[in-house]
N, C-alpha and C positions, 0 to 999 in steps of 0.2 A: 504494500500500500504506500502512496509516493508520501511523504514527509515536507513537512517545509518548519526551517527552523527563524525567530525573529528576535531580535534585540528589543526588550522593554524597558524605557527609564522611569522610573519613580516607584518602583514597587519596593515596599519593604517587607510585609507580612504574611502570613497565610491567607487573610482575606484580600490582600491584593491579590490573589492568586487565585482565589472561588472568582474575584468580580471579572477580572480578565479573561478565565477562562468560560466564566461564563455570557461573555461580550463574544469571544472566538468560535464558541460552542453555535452562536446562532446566525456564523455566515457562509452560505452555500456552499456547499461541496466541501466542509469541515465536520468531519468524524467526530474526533477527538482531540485533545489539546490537556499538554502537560505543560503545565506553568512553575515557572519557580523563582521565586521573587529572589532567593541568594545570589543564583547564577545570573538574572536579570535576563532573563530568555522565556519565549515556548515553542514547544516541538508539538505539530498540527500536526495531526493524522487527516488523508484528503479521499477523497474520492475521485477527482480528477481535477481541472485544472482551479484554480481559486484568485480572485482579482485582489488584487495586493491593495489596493486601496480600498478598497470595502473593509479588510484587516483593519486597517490604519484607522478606518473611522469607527470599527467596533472598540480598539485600542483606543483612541478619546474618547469613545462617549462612554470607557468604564474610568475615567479620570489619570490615564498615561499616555504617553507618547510612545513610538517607535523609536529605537534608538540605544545606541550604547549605554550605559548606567555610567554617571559618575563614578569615580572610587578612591578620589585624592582622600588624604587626611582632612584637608581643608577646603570648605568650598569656593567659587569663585565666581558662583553670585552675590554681585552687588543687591539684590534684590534681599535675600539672606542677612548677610553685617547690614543692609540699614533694617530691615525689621528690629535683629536683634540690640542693635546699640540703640533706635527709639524706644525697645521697652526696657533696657537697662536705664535710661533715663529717667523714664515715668515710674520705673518702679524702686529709683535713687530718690526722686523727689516725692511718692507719695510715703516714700519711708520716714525723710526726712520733716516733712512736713503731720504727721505722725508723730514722732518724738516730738517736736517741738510743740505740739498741741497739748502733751499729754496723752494721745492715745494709748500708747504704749504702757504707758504707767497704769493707766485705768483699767485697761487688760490685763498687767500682771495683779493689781486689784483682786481680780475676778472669783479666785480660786481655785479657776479651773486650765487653767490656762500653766502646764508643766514642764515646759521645755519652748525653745523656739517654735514662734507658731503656735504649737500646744495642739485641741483640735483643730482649729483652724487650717493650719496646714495639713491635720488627717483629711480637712474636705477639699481642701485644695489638690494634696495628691491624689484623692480621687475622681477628680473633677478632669485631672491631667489625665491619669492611666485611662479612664473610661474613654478619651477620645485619640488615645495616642495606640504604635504599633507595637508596644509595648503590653498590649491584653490579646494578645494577637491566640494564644492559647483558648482564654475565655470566649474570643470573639468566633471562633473557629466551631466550638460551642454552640455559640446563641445559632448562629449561622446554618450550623446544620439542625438544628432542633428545627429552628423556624420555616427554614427552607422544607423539611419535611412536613411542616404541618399544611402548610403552602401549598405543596404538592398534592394534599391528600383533599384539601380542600378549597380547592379553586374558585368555589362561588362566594365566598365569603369576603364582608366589604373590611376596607381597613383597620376599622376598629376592632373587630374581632378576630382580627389576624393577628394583634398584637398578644393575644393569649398566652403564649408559647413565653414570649419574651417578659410577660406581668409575671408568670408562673418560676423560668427562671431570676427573676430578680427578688422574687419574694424571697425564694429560697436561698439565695446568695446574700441576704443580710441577716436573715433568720440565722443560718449556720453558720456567718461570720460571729455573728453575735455569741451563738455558742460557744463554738469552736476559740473565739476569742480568749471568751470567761477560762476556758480550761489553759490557753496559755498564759494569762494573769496566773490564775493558780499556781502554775507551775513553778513562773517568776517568784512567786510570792513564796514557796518552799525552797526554791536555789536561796532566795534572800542575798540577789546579788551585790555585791559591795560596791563602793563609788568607782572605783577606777575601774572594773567590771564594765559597768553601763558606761562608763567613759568610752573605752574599749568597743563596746556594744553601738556607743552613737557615732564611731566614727566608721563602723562599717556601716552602717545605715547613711554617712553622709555619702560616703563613696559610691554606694551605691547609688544613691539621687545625684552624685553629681555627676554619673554615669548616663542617669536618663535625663538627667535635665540636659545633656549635652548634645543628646541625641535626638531630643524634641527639640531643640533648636536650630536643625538640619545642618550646624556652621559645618562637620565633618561628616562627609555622603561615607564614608567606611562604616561609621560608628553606626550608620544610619540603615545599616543594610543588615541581611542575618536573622530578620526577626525570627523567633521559637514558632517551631511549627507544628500541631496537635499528630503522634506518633501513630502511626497504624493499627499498634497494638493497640493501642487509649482507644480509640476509634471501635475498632471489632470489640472490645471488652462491653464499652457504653453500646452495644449495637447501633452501632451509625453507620455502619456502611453497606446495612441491606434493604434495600429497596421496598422488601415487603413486610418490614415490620410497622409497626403503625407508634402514631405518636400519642405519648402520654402525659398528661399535668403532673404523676409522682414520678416521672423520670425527667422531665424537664426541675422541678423544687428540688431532686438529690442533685441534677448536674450544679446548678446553683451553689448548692451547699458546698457541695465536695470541687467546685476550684478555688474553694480556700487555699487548696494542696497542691494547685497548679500552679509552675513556675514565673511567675510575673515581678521583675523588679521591685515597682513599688508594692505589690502584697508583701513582698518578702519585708524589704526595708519597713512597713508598718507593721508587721507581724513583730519584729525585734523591738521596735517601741513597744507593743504590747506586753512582750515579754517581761523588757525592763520597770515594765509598773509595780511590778507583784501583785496585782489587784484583779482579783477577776470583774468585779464589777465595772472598775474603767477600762479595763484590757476590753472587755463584751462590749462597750461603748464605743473606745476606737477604731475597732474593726467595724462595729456595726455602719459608724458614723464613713468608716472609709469608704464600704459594699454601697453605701446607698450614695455618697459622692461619687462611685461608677455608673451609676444606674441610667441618667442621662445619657453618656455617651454607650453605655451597652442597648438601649432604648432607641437610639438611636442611628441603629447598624440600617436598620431597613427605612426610617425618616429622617428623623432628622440630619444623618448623613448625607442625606440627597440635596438639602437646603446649604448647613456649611459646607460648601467644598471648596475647592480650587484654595486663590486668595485667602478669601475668608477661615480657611480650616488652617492652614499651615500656619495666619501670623497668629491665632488663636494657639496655635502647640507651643509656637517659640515663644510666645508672652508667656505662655505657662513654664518651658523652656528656663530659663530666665527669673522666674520665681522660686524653682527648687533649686536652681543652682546659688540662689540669694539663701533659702533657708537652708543648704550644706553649708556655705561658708559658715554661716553665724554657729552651726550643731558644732564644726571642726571646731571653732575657736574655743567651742565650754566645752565641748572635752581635752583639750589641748591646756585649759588653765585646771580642768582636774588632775590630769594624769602629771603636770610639770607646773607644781603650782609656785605663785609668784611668779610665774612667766610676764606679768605685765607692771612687775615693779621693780625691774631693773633698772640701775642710773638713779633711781629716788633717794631723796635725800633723809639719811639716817637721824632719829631723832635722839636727844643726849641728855633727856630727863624725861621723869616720869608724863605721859597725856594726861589730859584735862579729866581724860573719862577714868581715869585711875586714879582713886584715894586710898587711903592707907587704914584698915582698922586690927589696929596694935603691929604687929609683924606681917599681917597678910593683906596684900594686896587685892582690890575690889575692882574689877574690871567691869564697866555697864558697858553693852552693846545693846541697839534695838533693833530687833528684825520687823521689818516693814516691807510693804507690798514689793518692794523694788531694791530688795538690798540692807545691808545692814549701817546700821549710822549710830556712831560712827564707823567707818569700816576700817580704821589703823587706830592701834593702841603700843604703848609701848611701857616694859617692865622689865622691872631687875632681876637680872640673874640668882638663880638657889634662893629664893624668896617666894614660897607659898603665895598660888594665885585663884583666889575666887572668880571666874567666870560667870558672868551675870546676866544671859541674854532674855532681854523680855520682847517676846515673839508677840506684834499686835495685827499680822494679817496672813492667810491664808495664802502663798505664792510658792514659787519654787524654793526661795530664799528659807523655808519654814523646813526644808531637807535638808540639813547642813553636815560639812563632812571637812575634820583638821585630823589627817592621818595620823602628822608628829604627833596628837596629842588621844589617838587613839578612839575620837571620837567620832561618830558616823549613824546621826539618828533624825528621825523625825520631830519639829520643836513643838511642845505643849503651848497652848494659848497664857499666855503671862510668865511668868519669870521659871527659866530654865537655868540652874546651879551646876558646874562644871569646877571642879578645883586640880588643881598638876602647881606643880613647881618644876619649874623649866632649867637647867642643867646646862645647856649651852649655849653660848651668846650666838645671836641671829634672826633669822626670820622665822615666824610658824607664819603659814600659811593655812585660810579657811575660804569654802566656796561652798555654795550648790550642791546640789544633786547632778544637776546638769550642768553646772558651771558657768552656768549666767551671771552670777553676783560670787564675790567675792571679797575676803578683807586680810589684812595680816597685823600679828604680835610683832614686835618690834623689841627681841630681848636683850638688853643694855647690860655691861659689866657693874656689878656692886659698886654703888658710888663709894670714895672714902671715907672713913670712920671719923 
């Protein structure tokens, strides 16, 4: 049977690879069609001869081109660097404008709010993964559920086609939720330590600052390869027999069960969940995550069809752009847990006792206050082999309420009003204290015995 083989540019995922081949699937004298969005090709099985441009126009109207795939490191569309440096911009100055409001402050307020972002950014990554090539797994999923339901029932108007897809989505925050709570638990018997989840947030940035790079198209390598649903997965879930018929509790288990499917950001929010120890917010995060996909998994057979082109790609790289904003800031607080005093180099040492230190009899009384944003004051300084009362009165619920001073062996969650910590400190230097996640921090300042 004669073959014809074609270069496609822009595919990245398995679903570029159902939409394609099923744009090639419906032009005359085309059999069959193997697609494969890694290689950036498809190989047409023919019946006899086939007009290359009729190809060409089924290849745009599934949203690609004909044509060699990019494959630099770097791209070299201009089109690409200005999306992206417009929303580094706007998303530099709505940050800035932000702090300087107080937003920021009022959100660590909140007390819900535990790390950069907090949930916020749970809805935000899933806001990103549900439209990027990165659910490409999940997508490949919804895709054949629906497509089979599609098939089986033809006459049915669009709102009841979405069936398949309400039934998988129910079930994808349902069993995240669950499935969530049981990794809280888990976190919560590991009873991870601070440098732990230090450890923990910084593969969780890596990884987002993986896909944020790659939702932001700047490198067509990074951008290619998406995960492709395995054959085996496939025959196991019965999808690839024609005459099996479709179900609402196989569409609510598929849901459930790509908790377990390999997707960047599931994974990176799954290790957030981990490090809460909580099932109750871990059940949250995830849930909150499942249903920030839900739009863009919702969206395979609609509203897909609406953003596309333009509007879809500078919609990834704004998003793009945003995760690679909330890795930077997760690196830097793990970066001041795991190396702490990292940000008081060159500072200038002080040569008598602080303000917030008074003396009753031989022991020193150290007040700190932990506040929604930090602890104030956040440096103190004491004398060396001199007995020190630690006096922190915790007056808001933030990350800052996690506190963790290795040197001094302490590493707990703060009671509302006055928490009592006593050490006597042995060698002249710095203790350093931070976070949970290293957002806020402060340091002891411990000075030699003045003379007698």
């Amino acid at each position: 049977m004669p073959t014809i083989e074609l270069e496609i540019a822009g595919m990245t995922c398995r679903a570029c690879e159902v939409r394609v081949g099923k744009a090639l699937g419906g032009v005359p004298g085309v059999v069959g069609a193997r697609v494969s969005a890694r290689r950036g090709h498809a190989v047409l099985q023919t019946s006899g001869p086939v007009d290359r441009a009729r190809l060409a126009r089924a290849v745009r109207s599934a949203g690609y081109e004909l044509g060699a795939a990019e494959r630099a490191w770097l791209t070299r569309d201009r089109r690409v660097w200005r999306d992206v440096a417009l929303a580094t911009a706007v998303v530099t100055v709505l940050a800035l404008l932000a702090s300087a409001g107080g937003l920021i402050d009022a959100a660590a307020g909140a007390g819900g709010l535990v790390q950069s972002g907090g949930l916020a950014v749970v809805v935000v990554l899933g806001l990103a993964a549900g439209f990027s090539t990165c659910m490409a797994l999940v997508g490949g999923l919804v895709l054949a559920v629906s497509a089979r339901f599609a098939e089986q029932h033809p006459d049915l108007d669009a709102r009841r086609r979405l069936r398949p897809h309400l039934a998988f989505n129910a079930g994808r925050v349902g069993g995240f939720a669950v499935l969530g709570a049981v990794t809280g638990l888990l976190g919560g018997t590991l009873t991870l330590d601070p440098r732990a989840v230090a450890v923990l947030m910084v593969v969780v940035s890596v990884v987002m600052g993986a896909l944020g790079l790659r939702l932001t198209a700047v490198s067509p390598r990074l951008s290619t390869g998406g995960l492709a649903l395995p054959a085996g997965i496939a025959r196991a879930l019965r999808l690839d027999r024609p005459g099996d018929t479709y179900r609402d509790r196989t569409a609510v288990l598929l849901g459930a069960g790509s908790f377990f499917l390999p997707c960047g950001f599931t994974q990176a929010v799954q290790v957030y969940a981990l490090s809460t120890g909580s099932p109750g917010r871990a059940g949250l995060v995830m849930a909150l995550f499942a249903l920030g996909t839900t739009p863009g998994l919702l969206g395979l057979g609609g509203v897909t069809a609406v953003v596309r082109g333009a509007a879809a790609e500078r919609f990834l790289r704004v998003a793009g752009v945003v995760v690679l904003a909330f890795a930077a800031v997760n690196v830097h607080g793990a970066l001041t847990v795991l190396a702490p005093g990292i940000g008081t180099w060159g500072s200038a040492t002080p040569t008598t006792l602080s303000a917030n230190v008074t003396l009753d009899g031989d022991v020193q009384v150290l007040r700190t206050t932990q506040v929604a944003t930090g602890y104030e004051p956040a440096s103190a300084a004491v004398y060396v082999d001199r007995e020190v009362r630690w006096v922190i009165d915790s007056q808001a619920l933030s990350c800052a309420t996690s506190i963790s001073a290795p040197a001094l062996g302490i590493s707990q969650l703060l009671d509302l009003g006055e928490n009592v910590f006593t050490f006597t400190p042995t060698e002249v230097g710095t203790i350093s204290y931070t976070c949970a996640m290293g957002m806020y921090s402060g340091t002891i300042e411990v000075l030699p015995a003045p003379a007698a």
